[in-house]
Short mmCIF file of the C-alpha atoms (twelve columns), coordinates in Angstrom:
data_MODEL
# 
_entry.id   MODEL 
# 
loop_
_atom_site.group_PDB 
_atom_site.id 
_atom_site.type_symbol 
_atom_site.label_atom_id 
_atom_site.label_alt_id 
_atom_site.label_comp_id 
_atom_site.label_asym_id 
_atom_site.label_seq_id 
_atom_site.Cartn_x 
_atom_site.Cartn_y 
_atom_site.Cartn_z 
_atom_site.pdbx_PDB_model_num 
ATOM 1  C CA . UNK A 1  102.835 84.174  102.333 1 
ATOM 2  C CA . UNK A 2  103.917 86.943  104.907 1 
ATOM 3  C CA . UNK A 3  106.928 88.821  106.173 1 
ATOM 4  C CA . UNK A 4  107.417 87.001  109.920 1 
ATOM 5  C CA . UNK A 5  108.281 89.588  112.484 1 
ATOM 6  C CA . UNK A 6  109.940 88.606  115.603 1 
ATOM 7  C CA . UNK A 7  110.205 90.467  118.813 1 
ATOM 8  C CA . UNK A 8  113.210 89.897  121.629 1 
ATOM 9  C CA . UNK A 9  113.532 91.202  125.120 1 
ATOM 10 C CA . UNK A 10 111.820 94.586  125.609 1 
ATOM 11 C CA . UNK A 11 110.624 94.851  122.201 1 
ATOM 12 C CA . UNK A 12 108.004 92.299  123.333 1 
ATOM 13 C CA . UNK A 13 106.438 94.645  126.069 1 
ATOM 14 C CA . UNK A 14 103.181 95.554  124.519 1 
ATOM 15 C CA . UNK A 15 103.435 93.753  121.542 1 
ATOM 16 C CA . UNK A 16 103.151 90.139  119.896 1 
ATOM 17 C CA . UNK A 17 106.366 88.329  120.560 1 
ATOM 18 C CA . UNK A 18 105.837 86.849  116.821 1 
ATOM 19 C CA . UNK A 19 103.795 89.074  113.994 1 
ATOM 20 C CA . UNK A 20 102.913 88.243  110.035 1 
ATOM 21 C CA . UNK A 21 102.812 91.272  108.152 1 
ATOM 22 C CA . UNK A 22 101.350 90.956  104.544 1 
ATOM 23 C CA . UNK A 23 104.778 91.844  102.357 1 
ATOM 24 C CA . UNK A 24 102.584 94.235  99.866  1 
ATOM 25 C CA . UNK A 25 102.352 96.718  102.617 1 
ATOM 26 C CA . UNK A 26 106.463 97.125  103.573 1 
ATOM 27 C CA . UNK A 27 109.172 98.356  101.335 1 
ATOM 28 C CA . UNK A 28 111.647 97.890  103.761 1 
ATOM 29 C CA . UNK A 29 112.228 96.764  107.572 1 
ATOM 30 C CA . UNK A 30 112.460 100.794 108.423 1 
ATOM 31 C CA . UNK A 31 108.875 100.647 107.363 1 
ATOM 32 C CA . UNK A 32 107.944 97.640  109.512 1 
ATOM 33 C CA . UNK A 33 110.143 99.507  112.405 1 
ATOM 34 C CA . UNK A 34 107.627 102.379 112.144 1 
ATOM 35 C CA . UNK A 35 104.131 100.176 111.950 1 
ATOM 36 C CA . UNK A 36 105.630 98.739  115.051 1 
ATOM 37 C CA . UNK A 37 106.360 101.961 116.523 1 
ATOM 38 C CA . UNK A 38 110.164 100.627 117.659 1 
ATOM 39 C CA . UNK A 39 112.720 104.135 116.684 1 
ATOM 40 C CA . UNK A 40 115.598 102.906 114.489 1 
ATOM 41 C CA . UNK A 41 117.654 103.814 117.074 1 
ATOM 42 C CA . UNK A 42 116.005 101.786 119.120 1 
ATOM 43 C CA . UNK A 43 117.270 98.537  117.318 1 
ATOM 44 C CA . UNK A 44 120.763 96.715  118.224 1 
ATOM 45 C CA . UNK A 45 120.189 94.623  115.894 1 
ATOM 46 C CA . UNK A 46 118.202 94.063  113.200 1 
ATOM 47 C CA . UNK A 47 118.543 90.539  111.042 1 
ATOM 48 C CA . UNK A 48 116.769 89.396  107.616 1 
ATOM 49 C CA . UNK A 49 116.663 86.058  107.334 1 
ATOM 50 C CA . UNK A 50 119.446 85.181  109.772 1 
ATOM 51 C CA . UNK A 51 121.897 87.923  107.862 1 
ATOM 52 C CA . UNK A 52 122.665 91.810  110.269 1 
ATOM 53 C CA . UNK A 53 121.218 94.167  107.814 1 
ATOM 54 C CA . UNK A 54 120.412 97.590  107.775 1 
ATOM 55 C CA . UNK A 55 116.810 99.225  108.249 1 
ATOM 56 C CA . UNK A 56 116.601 100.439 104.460 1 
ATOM 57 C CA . UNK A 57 117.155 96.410  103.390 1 
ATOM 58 C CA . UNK A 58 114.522 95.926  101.177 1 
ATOM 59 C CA . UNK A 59 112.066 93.181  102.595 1 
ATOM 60 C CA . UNK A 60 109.932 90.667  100.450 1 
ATOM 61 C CA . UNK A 61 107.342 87.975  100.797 1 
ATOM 62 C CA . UNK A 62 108.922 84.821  102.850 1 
ATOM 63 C CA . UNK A 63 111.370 86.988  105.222 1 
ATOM 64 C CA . UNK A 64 112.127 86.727  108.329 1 
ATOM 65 C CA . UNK A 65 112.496 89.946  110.640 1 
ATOM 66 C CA . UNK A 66 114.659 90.028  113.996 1 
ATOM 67 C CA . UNK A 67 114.648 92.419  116.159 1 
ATOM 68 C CA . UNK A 68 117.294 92.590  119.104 1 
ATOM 69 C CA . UNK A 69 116.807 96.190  121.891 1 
ATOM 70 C CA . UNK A 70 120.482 96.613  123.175 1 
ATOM 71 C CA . UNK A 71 121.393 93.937  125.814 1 
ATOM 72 C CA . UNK A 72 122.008 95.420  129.220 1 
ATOM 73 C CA . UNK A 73 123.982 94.053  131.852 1 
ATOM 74 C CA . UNK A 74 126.298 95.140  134.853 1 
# 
């Protein structure tokens, strides 16, 4: 299986909106956040699986990565 990685708003500029990562390769989703080249500080929100989690949360085979840029508005 793979770790599924997918991209909202401006994350998406340059990159797949939807990735598979092989889970052997990631610790964590701080290391996925760095393959991707998206700062940590970057990220309004990051989900595993549907649950807000930090970017040390250990990641497996099977997850599902969300990442959310903040939301602007006026």
């Amino acid at each position: 299986m793979m770790i599924e990685v997918r991209l909202f708003a401006t994350f998406r500029e340059g990159r797949d909106k939807v990735s598979f990562l092989d889970p052997n390769n990631y610790k964590n989703a701080g290391e996925i956040l760095d393959h991707l080249k998206i700062p940590r500080k970057e990220v309004a929100i990051l989900l595993i699986n549907g649950l807000s989690s930090p970017a040390d949360a250990p990641v497996k085979d099977g997850d599902v990565l969300a990442l959310f840029p903040p939301v602007g508005g006026g």
